[in-house]
N, C-alpha and C positions, 0 to 999 in steps of 0.2 A: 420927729423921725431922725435928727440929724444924733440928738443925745443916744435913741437907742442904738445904733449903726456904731457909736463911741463905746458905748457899752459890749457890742457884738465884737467888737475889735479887741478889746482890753482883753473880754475872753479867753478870747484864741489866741491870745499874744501868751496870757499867764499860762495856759495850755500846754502852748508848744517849750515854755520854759522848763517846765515842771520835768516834758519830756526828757528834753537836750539834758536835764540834771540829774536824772534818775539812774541812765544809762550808762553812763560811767562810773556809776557805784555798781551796781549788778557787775561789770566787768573786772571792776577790780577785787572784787570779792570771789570771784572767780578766778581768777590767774592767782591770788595770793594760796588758795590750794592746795597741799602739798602731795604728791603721788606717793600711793602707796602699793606697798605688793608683797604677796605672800602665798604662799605653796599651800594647798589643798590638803598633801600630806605632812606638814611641817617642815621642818628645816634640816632634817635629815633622813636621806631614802640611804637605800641597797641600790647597789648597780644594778642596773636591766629596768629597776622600776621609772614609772611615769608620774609625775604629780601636774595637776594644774593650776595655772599664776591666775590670781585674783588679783588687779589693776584695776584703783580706782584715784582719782573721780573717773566716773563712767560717762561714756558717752563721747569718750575724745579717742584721737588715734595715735596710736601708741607703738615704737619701737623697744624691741625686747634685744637686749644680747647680754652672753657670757664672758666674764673676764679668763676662762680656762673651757674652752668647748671641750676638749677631752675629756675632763669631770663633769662638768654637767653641761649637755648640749640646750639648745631651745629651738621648739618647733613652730609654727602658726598651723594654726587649726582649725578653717574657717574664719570666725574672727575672736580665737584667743590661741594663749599659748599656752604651750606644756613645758614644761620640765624636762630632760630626759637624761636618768645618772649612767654616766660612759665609764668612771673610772673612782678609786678613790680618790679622798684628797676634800677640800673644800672651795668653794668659785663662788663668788660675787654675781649676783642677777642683776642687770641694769638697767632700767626703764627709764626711757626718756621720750617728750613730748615735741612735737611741732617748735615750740618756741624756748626748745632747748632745757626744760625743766626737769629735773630727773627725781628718780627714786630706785632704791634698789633692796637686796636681801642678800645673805649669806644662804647657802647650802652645804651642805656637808653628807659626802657621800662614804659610806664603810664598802669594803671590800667582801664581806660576806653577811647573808643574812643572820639574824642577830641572835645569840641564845641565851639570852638573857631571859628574866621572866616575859613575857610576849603582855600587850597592853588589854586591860579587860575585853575582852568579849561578850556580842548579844547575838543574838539572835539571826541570823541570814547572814553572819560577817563574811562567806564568802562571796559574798555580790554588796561589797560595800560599796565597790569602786563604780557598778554600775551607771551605764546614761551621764558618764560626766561631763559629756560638751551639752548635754540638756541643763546640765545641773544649774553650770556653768552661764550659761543666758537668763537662766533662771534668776541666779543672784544677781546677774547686771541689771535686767531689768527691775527686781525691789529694790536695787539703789538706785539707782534713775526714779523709780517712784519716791524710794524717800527725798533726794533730792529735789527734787519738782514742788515734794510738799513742805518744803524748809526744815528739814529733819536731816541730819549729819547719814551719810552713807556707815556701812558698817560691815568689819571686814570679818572673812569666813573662820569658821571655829570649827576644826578638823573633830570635836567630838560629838559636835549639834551638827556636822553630817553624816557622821556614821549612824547615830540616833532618827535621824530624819530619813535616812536611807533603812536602815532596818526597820523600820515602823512602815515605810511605803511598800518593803516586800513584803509586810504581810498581807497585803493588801485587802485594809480596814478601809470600808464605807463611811464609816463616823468614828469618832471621836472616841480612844478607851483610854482615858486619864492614864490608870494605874499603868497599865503598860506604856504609853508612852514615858510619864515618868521615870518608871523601872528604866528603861533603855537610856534615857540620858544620864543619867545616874552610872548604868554598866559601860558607858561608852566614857565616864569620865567627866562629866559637865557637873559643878560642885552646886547649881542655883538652881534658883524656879527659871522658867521659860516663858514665853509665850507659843503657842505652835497653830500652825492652820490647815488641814489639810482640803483640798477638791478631787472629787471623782469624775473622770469624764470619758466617752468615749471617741475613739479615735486615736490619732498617737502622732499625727501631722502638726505640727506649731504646739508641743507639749506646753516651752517653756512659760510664748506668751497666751497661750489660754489659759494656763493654772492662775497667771498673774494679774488678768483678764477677769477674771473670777474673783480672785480675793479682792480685786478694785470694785467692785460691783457691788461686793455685798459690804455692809456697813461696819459688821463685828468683825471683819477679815482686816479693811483694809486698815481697819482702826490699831489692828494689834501688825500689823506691816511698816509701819508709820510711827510704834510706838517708839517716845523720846527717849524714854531708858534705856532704850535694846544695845547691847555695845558689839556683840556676835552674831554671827546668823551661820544657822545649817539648811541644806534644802536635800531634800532625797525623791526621787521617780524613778517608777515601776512602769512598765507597759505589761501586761499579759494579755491577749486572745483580743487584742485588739481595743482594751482597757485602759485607760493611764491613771494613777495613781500619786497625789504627789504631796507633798509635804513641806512646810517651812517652819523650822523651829529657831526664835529668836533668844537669846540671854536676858536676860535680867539681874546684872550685878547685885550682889546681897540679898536675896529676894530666896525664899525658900522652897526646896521641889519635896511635898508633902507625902509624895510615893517613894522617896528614896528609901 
């Protein structure tokens, strides 16, 4: 009795070791992180216009400010922020954390809208901008999933959401290759993708039932997760009480066969 009671002890002693040494490697792998952030629309609007900040790692809380608020101000919006171009000129975004860590972006804002040749166009491009604080929850929470699943987060790619958004208004039940293709191609995306899309009804917690869904099913969450992915687009539709929604991921060097 006395040997096993030794044995029970040793146990729980290597146990609680094992614990106490684990967790300080999870946390410094964690803080060594670096924040990142980036505009939804790129790094250059028109005055008036709005873009939204992609900050991650996700899941932490985060202060946003402008080194020139008259050029480009910043809003909170729930819980993210926007962009918003006041004047021309160019200003520094500056993201920084609880414990002081920062990250930030240039903007550059023109005084008139641009006449230059205008960037390809697809299909519903006037409602590209639609649902963007869904969009927005959207991608935070597949990187919070990538993360959870030891997969590198991955920041937004302003033409896998135009593509991802134009595919969700037209609002497709399943899957039509050719077209989805075609639009990331017209939207400017030079690779093969991964893409997912769910149908559902209702329009209340769009962003986490879509994501909810692709975690559920096997081939979803499998291509959500996928370790190649270096970009992500997401686009949502609601109509007559329908949500429609979409995640198209990159795949560096990889080939889009409908282009």
């Amino acid at each position: 009795m006395t040997s096993m009671k030794k044995r029970i002890s040793a146990a729980l002693t290597a146990a609680t070791l094992t614990i106490g040494l684990t967790i300080p490697v999870m946390a410094s792998e964690t803080s060594n992180e670096p924040i990142r952030v980036s505009s939804y629309k790129g790094s250059t609007l028109e005055v008036g216009e709005r873009s939204g900040l992609i900050i991650g790692p996700s899941g932490a809380d985060y202060t946003v400010t402008s080194s020139d608020p008259d050029t480009v101000a910043v809003e909170q919006v729930l819980t993210f922020w926007v962009a918003v171009a006041k004047g021309a000129g160019s200003t520094e975004i500056i993201v920084s954390n609880s414990t002081g860590e920062c990250g930030s972006m240039t903007l550059t804002v023109g005084s008139v809208a641009p006449t230059a040749p205008e960037a390809p166009t697809i299909g519903d491009s006037a409602s590209l901008t639609d649902n963007l604080e869904i969009r927005q929850e959207m991608l935070q929470l597949i990187n919070q999933t990538r993360k959870a699943n030891g997969v590198l987060e991955v920041p937004v790619c302003e033409a896998l959401m135009n593509a991802a958004q134009a595919c969700s208004n037209r609002r497709y039940t399943w899957h039509h290759a050719p077209e989805e293709g075609q639009a990331a191609a017209e939207a400017g995306y030079p690779y093969g993708f991964g893409d997912n899309l769910t149908v559902f009804t209702g329009t209340v917690d769009a962003a986490q039932c879509a994501v909810d869904n692709w975690i559920n099913s096997p081939s979803h969450f499998e291509t959500m997760i996928d370790p190649r992915c270096d970009c992500i687009g997401v686009g949502v539709t609601q109509y007559d009480g329908i949500t429609y929604c979409y995640m198209f991921v990159g795949i560096p060097n990889s080939v889009n066969f409908y282009a």
